[in-house]
C-alpha positions as CSV (number, residue, x, y, z in Angstrom):
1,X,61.1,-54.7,39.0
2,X,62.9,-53.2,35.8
3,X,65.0,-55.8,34.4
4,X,67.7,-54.8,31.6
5,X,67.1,-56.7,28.5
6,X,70.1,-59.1,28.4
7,X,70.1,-59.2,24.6
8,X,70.0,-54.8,23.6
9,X,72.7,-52.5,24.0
10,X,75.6,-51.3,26.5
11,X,77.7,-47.8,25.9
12,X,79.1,-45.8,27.7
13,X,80.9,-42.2,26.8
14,X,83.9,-43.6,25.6
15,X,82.0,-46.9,24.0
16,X,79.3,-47.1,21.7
17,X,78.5,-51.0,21.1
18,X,75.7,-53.2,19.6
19,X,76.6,-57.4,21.1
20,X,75.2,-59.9,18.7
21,X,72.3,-61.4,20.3
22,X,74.5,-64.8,20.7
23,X,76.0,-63.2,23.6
24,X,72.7,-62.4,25.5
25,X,74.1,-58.9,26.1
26,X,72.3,-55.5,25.3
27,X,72.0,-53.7,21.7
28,X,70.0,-50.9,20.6
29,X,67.1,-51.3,19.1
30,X,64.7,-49.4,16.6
31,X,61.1,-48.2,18.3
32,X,58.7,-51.4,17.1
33,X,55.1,-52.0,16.3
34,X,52.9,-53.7,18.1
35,X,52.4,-57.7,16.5
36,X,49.9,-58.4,19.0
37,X,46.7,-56.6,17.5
38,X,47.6,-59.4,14.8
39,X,48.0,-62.1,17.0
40,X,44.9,-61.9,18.9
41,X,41.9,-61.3,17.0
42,X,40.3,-60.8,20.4
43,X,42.2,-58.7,23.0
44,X,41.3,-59.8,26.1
45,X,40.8,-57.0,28.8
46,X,42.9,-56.5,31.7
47,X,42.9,-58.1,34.6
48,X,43.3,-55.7,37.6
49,X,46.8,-56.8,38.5
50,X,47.7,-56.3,34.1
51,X,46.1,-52.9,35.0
52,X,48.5,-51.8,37.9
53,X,51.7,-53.2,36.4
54,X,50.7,-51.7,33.0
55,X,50.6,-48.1,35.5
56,X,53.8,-49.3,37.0
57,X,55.5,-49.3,33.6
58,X,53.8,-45.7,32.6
59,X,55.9,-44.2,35.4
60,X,59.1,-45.8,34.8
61,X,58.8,-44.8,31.2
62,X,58.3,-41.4,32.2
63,X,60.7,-41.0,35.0
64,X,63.8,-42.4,33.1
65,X,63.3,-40.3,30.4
66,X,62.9,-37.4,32.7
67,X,66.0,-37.9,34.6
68,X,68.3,-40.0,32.1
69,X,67.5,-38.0,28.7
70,X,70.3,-36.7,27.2
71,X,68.6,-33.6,26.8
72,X,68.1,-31.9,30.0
73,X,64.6,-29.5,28.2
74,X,63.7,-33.0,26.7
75,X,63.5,-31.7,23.2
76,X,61.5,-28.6,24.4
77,X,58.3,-31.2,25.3
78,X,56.4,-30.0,29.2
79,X,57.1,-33.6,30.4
80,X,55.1,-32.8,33.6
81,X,52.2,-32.2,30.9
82,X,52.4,-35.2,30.0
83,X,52.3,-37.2,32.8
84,X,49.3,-35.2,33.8
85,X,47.6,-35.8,30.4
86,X,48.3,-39.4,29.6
87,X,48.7,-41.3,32.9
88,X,44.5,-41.1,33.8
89,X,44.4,-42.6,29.8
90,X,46.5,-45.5,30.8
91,X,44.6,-45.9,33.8
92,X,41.5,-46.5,31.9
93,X,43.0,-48.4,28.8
94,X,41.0,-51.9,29.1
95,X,43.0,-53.9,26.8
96,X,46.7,-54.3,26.2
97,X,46.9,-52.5,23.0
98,X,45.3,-49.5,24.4
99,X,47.4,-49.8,27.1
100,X,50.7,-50.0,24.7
101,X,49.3,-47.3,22.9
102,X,49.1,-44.9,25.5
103,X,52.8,-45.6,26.5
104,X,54.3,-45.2,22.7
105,X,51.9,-41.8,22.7
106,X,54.3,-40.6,25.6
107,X,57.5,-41.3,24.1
108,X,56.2,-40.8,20.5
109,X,55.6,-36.5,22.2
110,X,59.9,-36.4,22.5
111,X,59.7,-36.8,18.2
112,X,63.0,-38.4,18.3
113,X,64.6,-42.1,17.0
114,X,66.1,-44.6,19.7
115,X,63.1,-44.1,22.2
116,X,60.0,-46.6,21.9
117,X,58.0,-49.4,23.0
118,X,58.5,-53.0,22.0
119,X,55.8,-55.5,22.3
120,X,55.9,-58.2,24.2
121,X,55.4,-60.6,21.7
122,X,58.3,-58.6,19.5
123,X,60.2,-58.6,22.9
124,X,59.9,-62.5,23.4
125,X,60.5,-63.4,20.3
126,X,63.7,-61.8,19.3
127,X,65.1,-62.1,23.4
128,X,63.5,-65.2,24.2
129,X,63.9,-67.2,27.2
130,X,65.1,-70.4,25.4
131,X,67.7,-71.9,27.4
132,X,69.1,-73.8,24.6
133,X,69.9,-71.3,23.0
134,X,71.9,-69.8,25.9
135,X,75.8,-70.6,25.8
136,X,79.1,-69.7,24.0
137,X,78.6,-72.2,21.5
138,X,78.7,-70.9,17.8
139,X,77.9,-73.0,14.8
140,X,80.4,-70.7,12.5
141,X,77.4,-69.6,10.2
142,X,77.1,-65.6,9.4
143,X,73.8,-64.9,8.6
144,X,72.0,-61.8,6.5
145,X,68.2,-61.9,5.8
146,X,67.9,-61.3,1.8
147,X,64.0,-61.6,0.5
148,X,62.3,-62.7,3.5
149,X,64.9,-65.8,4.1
150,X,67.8,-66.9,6.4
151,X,71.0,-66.7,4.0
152,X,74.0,-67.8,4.7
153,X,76.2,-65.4,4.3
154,X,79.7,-66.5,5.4
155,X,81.2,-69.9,6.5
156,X,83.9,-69.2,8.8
157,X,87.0,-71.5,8.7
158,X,87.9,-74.3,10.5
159,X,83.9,-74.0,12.6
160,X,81.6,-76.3,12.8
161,X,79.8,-75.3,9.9
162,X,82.6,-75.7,7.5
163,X,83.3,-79.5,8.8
164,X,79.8,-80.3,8.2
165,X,79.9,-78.9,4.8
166,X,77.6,-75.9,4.5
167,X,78.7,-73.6,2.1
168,X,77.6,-70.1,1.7
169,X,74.5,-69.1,-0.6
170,X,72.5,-72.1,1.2
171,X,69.5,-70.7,3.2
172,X,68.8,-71.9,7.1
173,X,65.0,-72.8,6.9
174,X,64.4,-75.1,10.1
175,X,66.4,-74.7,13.6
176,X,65.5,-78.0,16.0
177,X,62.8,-78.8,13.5
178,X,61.2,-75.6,13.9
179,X,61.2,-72.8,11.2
180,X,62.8,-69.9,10.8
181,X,60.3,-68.2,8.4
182,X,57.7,-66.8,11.2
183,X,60.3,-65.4,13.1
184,X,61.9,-63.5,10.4
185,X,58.0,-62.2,9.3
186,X,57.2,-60.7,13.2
187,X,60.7,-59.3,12.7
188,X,59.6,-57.8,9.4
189,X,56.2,-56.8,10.7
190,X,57.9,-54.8,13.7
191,X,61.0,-53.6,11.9
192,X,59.5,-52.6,8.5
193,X,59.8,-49.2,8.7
194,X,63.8,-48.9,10.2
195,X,67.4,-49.3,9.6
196,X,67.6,-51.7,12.2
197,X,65.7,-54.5,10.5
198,X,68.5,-56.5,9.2
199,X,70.4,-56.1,12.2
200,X,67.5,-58.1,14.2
201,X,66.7,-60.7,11.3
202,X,69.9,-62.0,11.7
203,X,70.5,-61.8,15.1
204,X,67.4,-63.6,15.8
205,X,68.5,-66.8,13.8
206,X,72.0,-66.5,14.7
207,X,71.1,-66.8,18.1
208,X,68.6,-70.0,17.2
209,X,72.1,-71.6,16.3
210,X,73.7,-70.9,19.0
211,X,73.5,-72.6,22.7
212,X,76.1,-74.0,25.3
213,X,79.7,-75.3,23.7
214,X,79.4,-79.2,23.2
215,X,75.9,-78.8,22.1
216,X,74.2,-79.9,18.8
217,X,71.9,-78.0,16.4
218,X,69.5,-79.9,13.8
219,X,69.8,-77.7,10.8
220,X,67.7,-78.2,7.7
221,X,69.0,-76.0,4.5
222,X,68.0,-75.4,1.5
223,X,71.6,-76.1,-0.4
224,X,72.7,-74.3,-3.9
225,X,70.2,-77.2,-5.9
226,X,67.1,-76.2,-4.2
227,X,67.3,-79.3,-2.3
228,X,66.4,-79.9,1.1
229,X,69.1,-81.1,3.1
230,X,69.3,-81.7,7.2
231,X,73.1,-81.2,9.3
232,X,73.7,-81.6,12.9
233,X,76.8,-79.3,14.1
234,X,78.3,-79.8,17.7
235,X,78.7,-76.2,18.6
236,X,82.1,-75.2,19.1
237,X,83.8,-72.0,20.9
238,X,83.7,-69.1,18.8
239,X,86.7,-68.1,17.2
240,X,89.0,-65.4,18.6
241,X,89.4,-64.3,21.9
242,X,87.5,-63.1,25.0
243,X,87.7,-59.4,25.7
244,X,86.9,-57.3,28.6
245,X,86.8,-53.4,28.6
246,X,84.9,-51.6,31.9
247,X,81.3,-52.5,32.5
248,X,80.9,-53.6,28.8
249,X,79.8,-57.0,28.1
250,X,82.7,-59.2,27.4
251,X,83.0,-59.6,23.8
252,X,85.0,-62.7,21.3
253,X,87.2,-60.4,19.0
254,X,89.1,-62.3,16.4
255,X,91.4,-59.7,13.5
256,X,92.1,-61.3,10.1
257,X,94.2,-59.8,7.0
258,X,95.3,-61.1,3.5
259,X,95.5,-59.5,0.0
260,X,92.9,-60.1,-2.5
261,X,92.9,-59.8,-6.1
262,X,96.9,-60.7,-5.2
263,X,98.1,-57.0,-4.1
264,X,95.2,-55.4,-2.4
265,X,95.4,-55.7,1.5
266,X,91.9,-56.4,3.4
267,X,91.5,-56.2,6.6
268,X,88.9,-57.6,9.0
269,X,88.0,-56.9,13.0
270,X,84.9,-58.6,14.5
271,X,84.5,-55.6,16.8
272,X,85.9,-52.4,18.2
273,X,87.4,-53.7,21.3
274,X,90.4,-55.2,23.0
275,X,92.7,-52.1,22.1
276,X,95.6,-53.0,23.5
277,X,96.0,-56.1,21.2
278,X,93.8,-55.1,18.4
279,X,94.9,-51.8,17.5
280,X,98.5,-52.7,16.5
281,X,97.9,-55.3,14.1
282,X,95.2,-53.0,12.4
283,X,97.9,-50.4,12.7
284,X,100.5,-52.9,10.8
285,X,98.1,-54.2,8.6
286,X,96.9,-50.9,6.9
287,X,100.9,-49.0,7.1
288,X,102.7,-52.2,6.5
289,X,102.3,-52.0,2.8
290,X,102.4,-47.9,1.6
291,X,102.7,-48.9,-2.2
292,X,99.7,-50.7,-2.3
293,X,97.1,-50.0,-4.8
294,X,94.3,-49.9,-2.3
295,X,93.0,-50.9,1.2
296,X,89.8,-52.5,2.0
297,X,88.6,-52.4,5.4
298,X,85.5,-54.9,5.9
299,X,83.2,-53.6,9.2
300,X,80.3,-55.9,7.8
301,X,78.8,-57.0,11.1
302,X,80.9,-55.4,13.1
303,X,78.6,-54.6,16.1
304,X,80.6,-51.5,17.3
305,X,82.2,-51.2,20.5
306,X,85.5,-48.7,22.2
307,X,84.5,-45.4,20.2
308,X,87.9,-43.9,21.1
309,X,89.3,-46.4,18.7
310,X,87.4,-45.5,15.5
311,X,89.7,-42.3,16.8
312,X,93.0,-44.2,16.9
313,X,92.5,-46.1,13.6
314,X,91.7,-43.1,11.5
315,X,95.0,-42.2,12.6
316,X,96.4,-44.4,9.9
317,X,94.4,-42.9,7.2
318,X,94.7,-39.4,7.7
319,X,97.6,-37.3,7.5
320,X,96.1,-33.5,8.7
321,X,95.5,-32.6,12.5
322,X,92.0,-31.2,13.0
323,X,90.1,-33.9,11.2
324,X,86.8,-34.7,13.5
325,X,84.8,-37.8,13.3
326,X,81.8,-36.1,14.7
327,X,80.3,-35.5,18.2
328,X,78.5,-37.0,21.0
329,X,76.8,-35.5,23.5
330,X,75.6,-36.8,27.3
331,X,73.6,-34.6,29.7
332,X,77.1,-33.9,31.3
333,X,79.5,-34.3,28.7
334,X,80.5,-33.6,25.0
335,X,83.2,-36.2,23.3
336,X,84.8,-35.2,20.3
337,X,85.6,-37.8,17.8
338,X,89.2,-36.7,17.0
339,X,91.3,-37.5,14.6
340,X,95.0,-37.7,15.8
341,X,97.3,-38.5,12.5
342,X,99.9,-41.4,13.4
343,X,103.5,-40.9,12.1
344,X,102.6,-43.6,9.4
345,X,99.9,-42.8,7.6
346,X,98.6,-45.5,4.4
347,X,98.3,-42.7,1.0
348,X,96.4,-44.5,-1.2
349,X,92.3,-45.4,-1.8
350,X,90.7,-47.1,1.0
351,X,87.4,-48.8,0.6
352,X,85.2,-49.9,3.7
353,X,82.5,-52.4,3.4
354,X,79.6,-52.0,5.5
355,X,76.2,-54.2,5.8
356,X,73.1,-53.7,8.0
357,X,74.7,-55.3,10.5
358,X,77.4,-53.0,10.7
359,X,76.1,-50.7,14.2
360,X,77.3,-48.0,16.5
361,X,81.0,-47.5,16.0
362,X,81.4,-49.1,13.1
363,X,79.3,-46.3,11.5
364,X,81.0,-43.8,13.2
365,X,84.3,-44.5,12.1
366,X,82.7,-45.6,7.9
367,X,80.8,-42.5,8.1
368,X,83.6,-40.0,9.5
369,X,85.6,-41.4,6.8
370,X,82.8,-40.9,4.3
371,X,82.3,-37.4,5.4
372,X,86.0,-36.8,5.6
373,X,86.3,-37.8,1.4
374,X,88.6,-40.3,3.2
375,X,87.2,-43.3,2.1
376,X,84.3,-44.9,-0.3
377,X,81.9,-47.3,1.2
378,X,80.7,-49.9,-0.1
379,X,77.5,-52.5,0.5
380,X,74.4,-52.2,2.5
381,X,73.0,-49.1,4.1
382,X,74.2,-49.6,8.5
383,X,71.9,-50.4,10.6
384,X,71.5,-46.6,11.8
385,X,72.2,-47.8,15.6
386,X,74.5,-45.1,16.6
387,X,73.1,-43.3,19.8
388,X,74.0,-45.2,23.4
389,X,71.1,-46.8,24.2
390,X,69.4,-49.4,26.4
391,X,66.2,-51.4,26.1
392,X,64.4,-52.6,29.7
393,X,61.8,-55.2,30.4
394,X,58.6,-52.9,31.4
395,X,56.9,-55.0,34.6
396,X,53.8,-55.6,31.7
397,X,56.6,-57.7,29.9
398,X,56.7,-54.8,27.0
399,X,60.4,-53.9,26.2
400,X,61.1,-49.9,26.5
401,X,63.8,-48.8,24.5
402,X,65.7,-45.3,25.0
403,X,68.8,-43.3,24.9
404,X,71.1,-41.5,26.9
405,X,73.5,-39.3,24.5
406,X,73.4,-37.6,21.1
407,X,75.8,-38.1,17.9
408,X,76.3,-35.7,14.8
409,X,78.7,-36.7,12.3
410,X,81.2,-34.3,11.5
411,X,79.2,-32.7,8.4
412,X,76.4,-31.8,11.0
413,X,74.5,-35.5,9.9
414,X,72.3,-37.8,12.8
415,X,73.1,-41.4,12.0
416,X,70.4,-42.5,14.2
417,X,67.6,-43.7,12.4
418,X,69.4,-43.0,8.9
419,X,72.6,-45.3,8.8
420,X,75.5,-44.9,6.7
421,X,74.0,-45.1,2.8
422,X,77.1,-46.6,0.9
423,X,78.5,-45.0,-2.2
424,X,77.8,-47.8,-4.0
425,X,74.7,-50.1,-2.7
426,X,76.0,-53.6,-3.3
427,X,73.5,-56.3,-1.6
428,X,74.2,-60.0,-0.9
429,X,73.2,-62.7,-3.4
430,X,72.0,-66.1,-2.9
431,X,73.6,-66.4,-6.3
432,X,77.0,-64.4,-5.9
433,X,77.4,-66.1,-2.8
434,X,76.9,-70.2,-4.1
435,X,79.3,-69.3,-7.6
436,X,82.3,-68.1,-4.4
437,X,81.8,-64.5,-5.2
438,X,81.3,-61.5,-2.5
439,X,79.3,-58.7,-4.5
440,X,80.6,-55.9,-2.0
441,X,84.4,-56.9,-2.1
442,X,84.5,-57.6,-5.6
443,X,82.7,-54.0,-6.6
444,X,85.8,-52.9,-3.9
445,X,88.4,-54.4,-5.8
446,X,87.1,-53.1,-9.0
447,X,86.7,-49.3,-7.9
448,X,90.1,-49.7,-7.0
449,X,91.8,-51.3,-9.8
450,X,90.0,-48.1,-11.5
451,X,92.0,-45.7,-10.0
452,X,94.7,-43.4,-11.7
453,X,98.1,-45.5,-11.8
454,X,96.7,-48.7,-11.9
């Protein structure tokens, strides 16, 4: 039976979200390469049940992309034809890997991003089935993978993390005494070639630090001496609140603002969602303060969510009716991204920071505002995770990954597979991060202070 992956993506017309994997939801996710070929030297050959479920999955593959595509002439491809062609193949594939090859020749014939085939060993080891790490419990730790490691990115306050005395710039090496390194390498291995790879390397340790509220997590780091040290943090509820919006998972959306460099305001939302209580103090936070040198908006791992508000917020920004954000399209419907301007509009320079974490809506609304000459971006190109999408569990236990509308950007730009590419690239640094400082706000605060009249 087709089972929806619990941990890849939900959107629907009016919502475009990627849930960290914490949340055991579902995210998009980038077509992957197989890591079994390198896992068993040997493939084994099918058994005759492996044979009939591997069939099972050909024709699911090919009948949900036949009747949920968002293009009803499937990108001008004689999907019959294809059946016809490839299904006697997969009936004779006699390992796995030929097997997995014949189904990522099928959805490799539509040419487009956002529909593959995941391994199962890729599948399993970014979903998992761990029970411990099932739950609400978060440690507090943000974390980005820079040079093939686990770094801690962000500390939030007042979590468990921050008790125990973590600080950002350490690296997380060992989860429950097992490491983190081999996961983030299959990551690598299957990722290597998309936008989507940072969004999965962190997600796939965040989640490892996660589990049920009350819990504890053995932690060893690597702190700011190079020195191994080993913390145990009682997993706490996450910070924010518990939001619920249609048949979208339920997400925890906290909002923080406060000026830095004393006069600029910054402004922070963990996801587009909850828009009856979020959207005011966004609105507040970005009008409340007109003669303000600058505004910095910070999306970085901001997972999406509600696209109608990118919509609403640009509102704020913009002062000229007409503006578009861009376009999706469904089989039935076409949304336009609209900007409506709100009778308060903020004037002045406006920086957003974005990271490869930063998904769906959140690259919407950066890269309308990009587009628009609105705004200047600044960080890590986005995780180029902007199509609705779903990923399934295939009965052979391979993941199958594909999409059900279209986005172009209002300059006639795909996001999908491409991501918003920042102004000015600023990565995280293990060093930056352990001397206090954030490379992508302070490059914001600087491009501001340049401005004429400062």
């Amino acid at each position: 039976m087709l089972r929806p992956n619990r941990l890849l993506s939900v959107l629907g017309v009016l919502g475009t979200l990627v849930v960290p994997l914490s949340l055991r939801a579902q995210e998009p996710v980038a077509e992957a390469r197989s890591a079994e070929a390198a896992a068993e030297p040997k493939p084994s050959r099918l058994t005759e049940e492996e044979a009939r479920l591997n069939l099972e999955s050909f024709d699911i593959v090919w009948e949900t992309i036949r009747d949920k595509h968002f293009d009803p002439e499937l990108n001008g491809v004689d999907w019959p034809a294809v059946r016809e062609e490839l299904r006697p193949k997969m009936a004779e594939a006699e390992t796995m890997d030929e097997a997995r090859d014949t189904l990522q020749e099928m959805v490799k014939r539509l040419n487009q991003s956002h529909f593959g085939i995941i391994s199962r060993s890729v599948y399993d080891a970014i979903d998992g089935d761990d029970a411990e790490s099932t739950g609400d419990g978060a440690s507090g730790l943000h974390i980005r993978a820079v040079d093939g490691e686990a770094l801690v990115v962000l500390v939030e306050p007042g979590s468990p993390a921050e008790e125990a005395g973590i600080k950002a710039g350490w690296v997380v090496e060992q989860v429950e005494g097992k490491p983190v390194a081999p996961v983030l390498e299959k990551v690598a291995e299957a990722y290597n070639d998309s936008t989507q790879h940072d969004l999965y390397a962190s997600r796939v340790v965040e989640r490892r630090l996660g589990g049920p509220t009350g819990s504890e997590r053995v932690i060893t780091f690597r702190d700011g001496e190079g020195e191994q040290v080993e913390r145990t943090l009682t997993l706490a509820r996450p910070r924010g609140t518990v939001a619920r919006f249609g048949n979208l998972p339920p997400m925890t959306v906290y909002f923080e603002t406060r000026k830095v460099d004393e006069t600029i305001p910054y402004v922070h939302w963990s996801a587009f969602f909850d828009p009856a209580s979020l959207i005011p103090k966004i609105g507040e936070a970005m009008t409340g303060q007109p003669d303000a040198p600058g505004l910095i908006l910070d999306l970085r791992g901001n997972p999406g969510g509600i696209g109608a508000m990118a919509m609403g917020i640009c509102g704020w920004l913009i002062d000229e009716s007409g503006s578009k954000l861009g376009t999706m399209t469904t089989r039935d419907t076409n949304l336009n991204f609209v900007v409506f301007p709100r009778a308060e509009t903020f004037p002045g320079p406006v920086a957003v920071l974005v990271d490869g974490c930063s998904a769906s809506t959140s690259e919407i609304f950066a890269g309308g505002l990009q587009d628009l000459g609105r705004a200047r971006v600044f960080g890590s190109r986005t995780a180029g995770a902007a199509l609705p999408s779903v990923v399934v569990k295939l009965p052979n236990g391979d993941g199958f990954q594909y999409a059900f509308a279209n986005y172009v950007s209002a300059s006639g730009a795909t996001l999908e597979g491409t991501g918003v590419i920042p102004d000015q690239e600023v990565w995280p640094s293990r060093e930056a991060l352990l001397s206090g400082g954030d490379p992508a706000l302070d490059a914001a605060v600087d491009w501001i202070r340049a401005q004429p009249g400062e």
